[in-house]
N, CA, C and O atoms as a printed pandas DataFrame, in Angstrom:
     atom_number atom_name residue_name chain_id  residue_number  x_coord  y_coord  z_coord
0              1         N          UNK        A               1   11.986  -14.189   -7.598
1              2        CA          UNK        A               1   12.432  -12.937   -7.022
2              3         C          UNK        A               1   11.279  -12.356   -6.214
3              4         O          UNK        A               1   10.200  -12.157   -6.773
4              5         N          UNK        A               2   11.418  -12.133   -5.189
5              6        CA          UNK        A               2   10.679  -11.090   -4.235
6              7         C          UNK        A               2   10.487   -9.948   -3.837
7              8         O          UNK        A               2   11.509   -9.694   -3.199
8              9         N          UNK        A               3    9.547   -8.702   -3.780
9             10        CA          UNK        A               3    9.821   -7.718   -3.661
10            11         C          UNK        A               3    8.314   -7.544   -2.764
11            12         O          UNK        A               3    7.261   -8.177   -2.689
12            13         N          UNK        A               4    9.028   -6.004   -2.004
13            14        CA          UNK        A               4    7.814   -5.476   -1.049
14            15         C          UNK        A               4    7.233   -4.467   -1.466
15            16         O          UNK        A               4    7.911   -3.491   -1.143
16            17         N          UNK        A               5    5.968   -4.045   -2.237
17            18        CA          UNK        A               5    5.625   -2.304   -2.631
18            19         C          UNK        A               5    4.546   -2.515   -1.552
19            20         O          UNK        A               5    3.666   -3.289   -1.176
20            21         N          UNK        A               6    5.470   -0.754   -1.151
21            22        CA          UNK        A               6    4.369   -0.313    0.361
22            23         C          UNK        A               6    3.491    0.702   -0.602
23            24         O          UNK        A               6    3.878    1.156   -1.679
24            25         N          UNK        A               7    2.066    0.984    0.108
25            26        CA          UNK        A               7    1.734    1.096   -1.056
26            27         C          UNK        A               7    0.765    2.505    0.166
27            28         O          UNK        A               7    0.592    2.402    1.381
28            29         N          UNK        A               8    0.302    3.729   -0.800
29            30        CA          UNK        A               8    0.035    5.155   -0.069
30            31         C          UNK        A               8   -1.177    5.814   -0.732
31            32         O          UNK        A               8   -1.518    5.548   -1.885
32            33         N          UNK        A               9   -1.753    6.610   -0.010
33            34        CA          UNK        A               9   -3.151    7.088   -0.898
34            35         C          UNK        A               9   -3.817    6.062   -2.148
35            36         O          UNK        A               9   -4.094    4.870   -2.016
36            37         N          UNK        A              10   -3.914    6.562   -2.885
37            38        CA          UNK        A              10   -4.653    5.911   -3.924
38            39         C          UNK        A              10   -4.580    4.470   -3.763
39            40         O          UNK        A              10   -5.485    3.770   -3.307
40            41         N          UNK        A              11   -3.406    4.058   -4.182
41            42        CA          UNK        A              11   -3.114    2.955   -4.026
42            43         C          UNK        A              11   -3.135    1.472   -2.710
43            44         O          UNK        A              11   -3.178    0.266   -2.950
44            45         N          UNK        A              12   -3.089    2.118   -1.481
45            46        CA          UNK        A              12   -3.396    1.665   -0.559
46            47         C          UNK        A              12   -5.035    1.663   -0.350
47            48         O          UNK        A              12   -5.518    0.706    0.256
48            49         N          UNK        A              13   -6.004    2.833   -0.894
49            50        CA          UNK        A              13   -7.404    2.641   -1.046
50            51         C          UNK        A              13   -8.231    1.339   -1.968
51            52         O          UNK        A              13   -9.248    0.677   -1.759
52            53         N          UNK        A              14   -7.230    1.380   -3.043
53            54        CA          UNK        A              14   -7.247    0.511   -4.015
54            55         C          UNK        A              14   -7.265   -1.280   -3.797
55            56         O          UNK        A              14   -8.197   -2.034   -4.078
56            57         N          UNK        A              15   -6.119   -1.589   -3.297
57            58        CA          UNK        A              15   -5.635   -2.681   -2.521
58            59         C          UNK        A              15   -6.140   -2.429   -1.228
59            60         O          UNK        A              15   -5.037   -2.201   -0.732
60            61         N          UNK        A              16   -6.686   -2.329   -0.566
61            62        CA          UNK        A              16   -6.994   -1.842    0.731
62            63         C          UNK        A              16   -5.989   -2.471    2.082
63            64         O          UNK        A              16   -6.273   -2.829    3.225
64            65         N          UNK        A              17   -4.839   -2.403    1.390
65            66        CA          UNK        A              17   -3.533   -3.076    2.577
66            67         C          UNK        A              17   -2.449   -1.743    2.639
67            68         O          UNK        A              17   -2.264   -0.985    1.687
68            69         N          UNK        A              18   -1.931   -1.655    3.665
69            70        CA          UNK        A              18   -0.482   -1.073    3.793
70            71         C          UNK        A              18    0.706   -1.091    2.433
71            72         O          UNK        A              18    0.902   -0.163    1.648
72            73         N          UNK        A              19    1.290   -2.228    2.447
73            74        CA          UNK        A              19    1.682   -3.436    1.338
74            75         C          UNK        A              19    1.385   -4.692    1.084
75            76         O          UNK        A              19    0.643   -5.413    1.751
76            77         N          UNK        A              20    2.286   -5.112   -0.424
77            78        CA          UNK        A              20    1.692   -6.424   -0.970
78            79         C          UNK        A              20    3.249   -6.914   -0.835
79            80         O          UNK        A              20    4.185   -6.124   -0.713
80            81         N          UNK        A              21    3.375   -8.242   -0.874
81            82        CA          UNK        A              21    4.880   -9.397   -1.236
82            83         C          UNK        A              21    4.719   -9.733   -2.506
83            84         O          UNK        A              21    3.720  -10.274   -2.981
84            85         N          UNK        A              22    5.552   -9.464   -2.991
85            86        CA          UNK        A              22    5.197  -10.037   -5.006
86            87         C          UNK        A              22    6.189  -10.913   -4.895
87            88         O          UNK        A              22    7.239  -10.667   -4.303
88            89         N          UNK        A              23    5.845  -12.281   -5.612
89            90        CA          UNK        A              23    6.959  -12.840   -6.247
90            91         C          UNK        A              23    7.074  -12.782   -7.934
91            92         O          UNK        A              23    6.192  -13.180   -8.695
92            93         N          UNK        A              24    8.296  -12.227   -8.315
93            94        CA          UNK        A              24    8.018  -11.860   -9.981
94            95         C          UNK        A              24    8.922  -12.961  -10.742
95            96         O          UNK        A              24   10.092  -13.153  -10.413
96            97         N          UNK        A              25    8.306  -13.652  -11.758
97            98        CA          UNK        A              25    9.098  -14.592  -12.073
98            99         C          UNK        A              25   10.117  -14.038  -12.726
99           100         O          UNK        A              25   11.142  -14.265  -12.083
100          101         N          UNK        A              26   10.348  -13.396  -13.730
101          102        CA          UNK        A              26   11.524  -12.683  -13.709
102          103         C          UNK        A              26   11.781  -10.470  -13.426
103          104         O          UNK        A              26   10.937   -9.636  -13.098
104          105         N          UNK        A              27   13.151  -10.313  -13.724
105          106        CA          UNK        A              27   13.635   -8.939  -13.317
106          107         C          UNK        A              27   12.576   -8.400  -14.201
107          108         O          UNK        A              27   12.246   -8.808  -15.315
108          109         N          UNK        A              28   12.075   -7.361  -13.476
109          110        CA          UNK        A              28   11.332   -5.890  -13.868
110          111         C          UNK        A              28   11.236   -4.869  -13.582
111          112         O          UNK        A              28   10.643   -4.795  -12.505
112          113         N          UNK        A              29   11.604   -3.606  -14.109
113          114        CA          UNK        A              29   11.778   -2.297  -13.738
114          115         C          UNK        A              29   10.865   -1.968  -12.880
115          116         O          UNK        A              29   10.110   -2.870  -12.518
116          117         N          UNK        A              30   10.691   -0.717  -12.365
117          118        CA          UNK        A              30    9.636   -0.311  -11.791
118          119         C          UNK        A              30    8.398    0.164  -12.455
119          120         O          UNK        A              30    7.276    0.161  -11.948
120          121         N          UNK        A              31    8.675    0.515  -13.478
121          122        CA          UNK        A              31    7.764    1.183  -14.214
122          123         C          UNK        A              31    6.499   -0.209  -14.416
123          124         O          UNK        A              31    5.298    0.031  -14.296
124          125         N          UNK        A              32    6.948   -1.405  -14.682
125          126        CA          UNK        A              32    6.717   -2.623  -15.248
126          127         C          UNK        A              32    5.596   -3.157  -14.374
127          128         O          UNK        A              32    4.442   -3.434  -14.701
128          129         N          UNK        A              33    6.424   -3.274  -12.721
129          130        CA          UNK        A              33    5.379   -3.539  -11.487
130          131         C          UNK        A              33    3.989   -2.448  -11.584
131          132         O          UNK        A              33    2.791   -2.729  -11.598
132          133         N          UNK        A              34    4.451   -1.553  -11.624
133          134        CA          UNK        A              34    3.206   -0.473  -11.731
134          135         C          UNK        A              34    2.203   -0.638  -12.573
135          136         O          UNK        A              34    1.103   -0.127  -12.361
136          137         N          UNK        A              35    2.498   -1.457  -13.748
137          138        CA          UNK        A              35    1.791   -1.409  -15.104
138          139         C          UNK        A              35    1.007   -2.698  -14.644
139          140         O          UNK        A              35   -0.139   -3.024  -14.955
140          141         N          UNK        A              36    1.836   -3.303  -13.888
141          142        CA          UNK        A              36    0.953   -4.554  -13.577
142          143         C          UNK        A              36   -0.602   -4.316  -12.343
143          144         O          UNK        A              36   -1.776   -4.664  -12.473
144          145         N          UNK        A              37   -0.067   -3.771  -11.506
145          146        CA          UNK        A              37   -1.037   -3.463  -10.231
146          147         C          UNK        A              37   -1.955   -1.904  -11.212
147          148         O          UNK        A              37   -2.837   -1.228  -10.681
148          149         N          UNK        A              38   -1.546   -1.726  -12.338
149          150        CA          UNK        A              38   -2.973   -0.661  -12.555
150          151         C          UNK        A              38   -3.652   -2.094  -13.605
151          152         O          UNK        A              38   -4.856   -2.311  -13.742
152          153         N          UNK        A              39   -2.967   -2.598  -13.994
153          154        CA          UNK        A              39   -3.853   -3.776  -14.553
154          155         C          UNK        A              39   -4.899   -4.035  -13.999
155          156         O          UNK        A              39   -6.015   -4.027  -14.518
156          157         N          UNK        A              40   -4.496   -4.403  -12.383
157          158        CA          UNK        A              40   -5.280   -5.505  -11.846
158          159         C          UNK        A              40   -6.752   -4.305  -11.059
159          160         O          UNK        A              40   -7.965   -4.514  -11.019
160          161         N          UNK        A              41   -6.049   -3.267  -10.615
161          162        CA          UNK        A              41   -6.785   -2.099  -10.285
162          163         C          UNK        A              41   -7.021   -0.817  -11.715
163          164         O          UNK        A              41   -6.394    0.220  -11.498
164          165         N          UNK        A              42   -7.608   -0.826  -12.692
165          166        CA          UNK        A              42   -7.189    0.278  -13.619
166          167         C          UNK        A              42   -7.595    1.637  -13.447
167          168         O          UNK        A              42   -7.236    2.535  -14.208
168          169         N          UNK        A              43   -8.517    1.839  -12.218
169          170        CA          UNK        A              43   -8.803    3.188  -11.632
170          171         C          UNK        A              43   -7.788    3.709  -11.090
171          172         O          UNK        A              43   -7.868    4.881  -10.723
172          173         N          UNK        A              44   -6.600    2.984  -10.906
173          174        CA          UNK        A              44   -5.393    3.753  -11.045
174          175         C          UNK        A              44   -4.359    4.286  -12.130
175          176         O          UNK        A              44   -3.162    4.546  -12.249
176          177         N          UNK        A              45   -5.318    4.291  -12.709
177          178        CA          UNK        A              45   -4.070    4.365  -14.065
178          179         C          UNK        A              45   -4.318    6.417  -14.071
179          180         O          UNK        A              45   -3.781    7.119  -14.928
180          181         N          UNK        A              46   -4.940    6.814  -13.285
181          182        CA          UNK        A              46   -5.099    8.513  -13.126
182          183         C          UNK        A              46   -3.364    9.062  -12.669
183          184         O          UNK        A              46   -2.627    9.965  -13.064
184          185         N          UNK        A              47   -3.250    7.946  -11.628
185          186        CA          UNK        A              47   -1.956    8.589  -11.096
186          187         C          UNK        A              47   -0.719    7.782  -11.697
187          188         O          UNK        A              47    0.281    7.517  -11.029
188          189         N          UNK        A              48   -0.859    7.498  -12.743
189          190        CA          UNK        A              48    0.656    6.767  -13.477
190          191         C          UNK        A              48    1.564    7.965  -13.209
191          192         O          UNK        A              48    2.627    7.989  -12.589
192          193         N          UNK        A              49    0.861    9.016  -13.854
193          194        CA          UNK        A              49    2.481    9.660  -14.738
194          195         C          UNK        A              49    2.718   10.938  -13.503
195          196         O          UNK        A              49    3.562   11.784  -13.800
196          197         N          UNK        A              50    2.033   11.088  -12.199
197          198        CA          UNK        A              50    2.603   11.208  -10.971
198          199         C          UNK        A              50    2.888   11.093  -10.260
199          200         O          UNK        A              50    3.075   11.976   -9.423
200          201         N          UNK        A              51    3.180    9.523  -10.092
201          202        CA          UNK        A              51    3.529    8.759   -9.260
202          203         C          UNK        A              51    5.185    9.145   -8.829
203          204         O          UNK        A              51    5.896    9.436   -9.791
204          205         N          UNK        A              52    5.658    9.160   -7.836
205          206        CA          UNK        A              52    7.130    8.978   -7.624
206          207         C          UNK        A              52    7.499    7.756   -7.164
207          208         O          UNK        A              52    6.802    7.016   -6.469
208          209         N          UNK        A              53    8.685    7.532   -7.588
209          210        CA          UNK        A              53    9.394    6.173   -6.925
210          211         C          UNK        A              53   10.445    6.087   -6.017
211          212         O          UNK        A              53   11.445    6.734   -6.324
212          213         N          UNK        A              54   10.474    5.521   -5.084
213          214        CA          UNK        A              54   11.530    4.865   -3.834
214          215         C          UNK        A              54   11.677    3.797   -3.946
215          216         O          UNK        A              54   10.696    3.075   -3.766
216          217         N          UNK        A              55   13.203    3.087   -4.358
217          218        CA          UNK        A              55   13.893    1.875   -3.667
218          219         C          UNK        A              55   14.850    1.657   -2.495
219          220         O          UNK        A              55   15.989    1.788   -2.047
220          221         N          UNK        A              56   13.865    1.324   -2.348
221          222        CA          UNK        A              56   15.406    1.237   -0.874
222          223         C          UNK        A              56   15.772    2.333   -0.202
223          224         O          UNK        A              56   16.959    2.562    0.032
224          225         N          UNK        A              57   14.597    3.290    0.261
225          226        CA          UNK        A              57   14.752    4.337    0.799
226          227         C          UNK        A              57   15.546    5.585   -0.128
227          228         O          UNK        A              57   16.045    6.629    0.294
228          229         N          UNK        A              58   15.482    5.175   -1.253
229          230        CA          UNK        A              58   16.455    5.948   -2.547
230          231         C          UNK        A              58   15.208    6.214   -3.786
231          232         O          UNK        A              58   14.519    5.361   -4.346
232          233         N          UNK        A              59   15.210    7.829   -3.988
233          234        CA          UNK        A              59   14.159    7.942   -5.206
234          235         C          UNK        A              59   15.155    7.433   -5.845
235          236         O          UNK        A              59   16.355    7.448   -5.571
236          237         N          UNK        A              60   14.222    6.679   -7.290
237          238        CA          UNK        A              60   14.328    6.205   -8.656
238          239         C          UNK        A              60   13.546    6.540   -9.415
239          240         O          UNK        A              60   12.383    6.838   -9.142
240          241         N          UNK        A              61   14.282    6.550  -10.986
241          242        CA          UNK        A              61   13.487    6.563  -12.280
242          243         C          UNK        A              61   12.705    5.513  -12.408
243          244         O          UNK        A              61   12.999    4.580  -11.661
244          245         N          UNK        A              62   11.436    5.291  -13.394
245          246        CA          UNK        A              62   10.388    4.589  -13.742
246          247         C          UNK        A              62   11.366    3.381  -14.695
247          248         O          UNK        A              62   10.667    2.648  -15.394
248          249         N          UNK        A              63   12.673    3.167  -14.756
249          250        CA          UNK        A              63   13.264    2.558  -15.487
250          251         C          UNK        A              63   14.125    1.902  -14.943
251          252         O          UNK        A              63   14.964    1.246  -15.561
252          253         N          UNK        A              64   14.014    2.014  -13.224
253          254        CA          UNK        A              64   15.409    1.598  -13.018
254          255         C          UNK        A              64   14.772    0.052  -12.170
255          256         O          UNK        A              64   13.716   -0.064  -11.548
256          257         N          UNK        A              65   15.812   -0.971  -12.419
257          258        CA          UNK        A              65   15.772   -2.864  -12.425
258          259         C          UNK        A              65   15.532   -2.858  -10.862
259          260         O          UNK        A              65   16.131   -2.085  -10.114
260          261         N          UNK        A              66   14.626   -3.769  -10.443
261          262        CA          UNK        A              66   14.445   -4.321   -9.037
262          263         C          UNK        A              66   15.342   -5.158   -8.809
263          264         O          UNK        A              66   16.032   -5.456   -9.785
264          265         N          UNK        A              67   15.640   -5.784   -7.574
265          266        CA          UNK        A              67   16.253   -6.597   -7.219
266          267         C          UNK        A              67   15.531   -7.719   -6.298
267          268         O          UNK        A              67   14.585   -7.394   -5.579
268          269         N          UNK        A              68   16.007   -9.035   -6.346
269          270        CA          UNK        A              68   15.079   -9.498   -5.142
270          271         C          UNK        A              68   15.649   -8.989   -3.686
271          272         O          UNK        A              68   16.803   -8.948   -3.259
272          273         N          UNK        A              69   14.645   -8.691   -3.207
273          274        CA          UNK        A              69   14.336   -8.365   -1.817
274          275         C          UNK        A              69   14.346   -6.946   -1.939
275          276         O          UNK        A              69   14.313   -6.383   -0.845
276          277         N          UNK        A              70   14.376   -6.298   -2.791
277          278        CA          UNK        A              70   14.148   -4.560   -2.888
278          279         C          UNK        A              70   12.845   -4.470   -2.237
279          280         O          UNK        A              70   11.997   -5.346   -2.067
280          281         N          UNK        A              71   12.856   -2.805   -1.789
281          282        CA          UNK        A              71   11.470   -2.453   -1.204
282          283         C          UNK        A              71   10.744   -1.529   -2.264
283          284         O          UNK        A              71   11.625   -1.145   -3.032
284          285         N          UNK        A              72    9.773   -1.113   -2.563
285          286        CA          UNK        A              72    9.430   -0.422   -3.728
286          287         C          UNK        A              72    8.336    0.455   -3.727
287          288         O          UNK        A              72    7.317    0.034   -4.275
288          289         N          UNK        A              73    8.303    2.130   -2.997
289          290        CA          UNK        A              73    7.309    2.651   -2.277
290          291         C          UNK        A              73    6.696    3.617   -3.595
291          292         O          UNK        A              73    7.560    4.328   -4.110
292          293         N          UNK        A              74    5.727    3.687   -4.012
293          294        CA          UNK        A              74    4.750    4.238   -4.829
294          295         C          UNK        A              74    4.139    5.397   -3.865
295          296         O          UNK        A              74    3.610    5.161   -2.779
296          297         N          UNK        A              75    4.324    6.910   -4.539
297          298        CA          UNK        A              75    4.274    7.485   -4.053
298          299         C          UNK        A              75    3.820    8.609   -4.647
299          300         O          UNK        A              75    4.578    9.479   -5.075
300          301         N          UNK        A              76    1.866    8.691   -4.745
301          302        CA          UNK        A              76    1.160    9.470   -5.579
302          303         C          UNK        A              76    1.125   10.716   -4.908
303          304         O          UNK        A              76    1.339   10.717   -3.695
304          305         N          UNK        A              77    0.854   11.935   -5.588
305          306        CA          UNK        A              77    0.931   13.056   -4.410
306          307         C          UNK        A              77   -0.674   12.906   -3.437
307          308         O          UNK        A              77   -1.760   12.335   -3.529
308          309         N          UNK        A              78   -0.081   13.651   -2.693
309          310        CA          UNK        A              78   -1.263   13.319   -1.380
310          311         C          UNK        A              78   -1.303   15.247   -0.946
311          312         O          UNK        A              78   -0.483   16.122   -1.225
312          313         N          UNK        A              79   -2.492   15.315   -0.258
313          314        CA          UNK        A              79   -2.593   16.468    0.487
314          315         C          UNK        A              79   -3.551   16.480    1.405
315          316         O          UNK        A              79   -4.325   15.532    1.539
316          317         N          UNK        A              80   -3.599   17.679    2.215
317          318        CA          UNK        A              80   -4.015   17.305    3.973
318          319         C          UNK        A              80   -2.879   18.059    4.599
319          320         O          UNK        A              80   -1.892   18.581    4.082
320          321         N          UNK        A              81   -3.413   17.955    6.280
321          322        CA          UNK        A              81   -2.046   18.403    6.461
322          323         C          UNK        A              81   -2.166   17.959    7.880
323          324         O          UNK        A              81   -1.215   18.090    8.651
């Protein structure tokens, strides 16, 4: 299964890309992907529990199933203007 997280503030500093292509061997919520990329980065684990989620141009809960080819935008608060 394949999925695209575009990825914003923190997280784009972190990874230092726009987005990543995941291939996940099997279905995982969103919450799940997230748990994985603060793994690999854990100086993100500040913005877990404010993070918002977008699939598919659609907010979602931290619970709700990917699909392959879903898009999956992580979306820590930011400010500036």
């Amino acid at each position: 299964m394949n999925i695209t997280v575009k990825l914003f503030a923190a997280y784009q500093e972190a990874y230092g890309l726009p987005e990543l292509n995941l291939k996940l061997s099997q279905t995982k919520t969103v919450k799940a992907v997230l748990e994985d990329l603060i793994a690999e980065h854990p100086e993100l684990k500040k913005w877990q529990d404010v993070t918002r989620f977008g699939v598919n141009f659609h907010f979602v809960d931290p619970d709700t199933l990917l699909k392959d080819g879903d898009e999956l935008v992580l979306i820590p608060p930011v400010s500036g203007g």
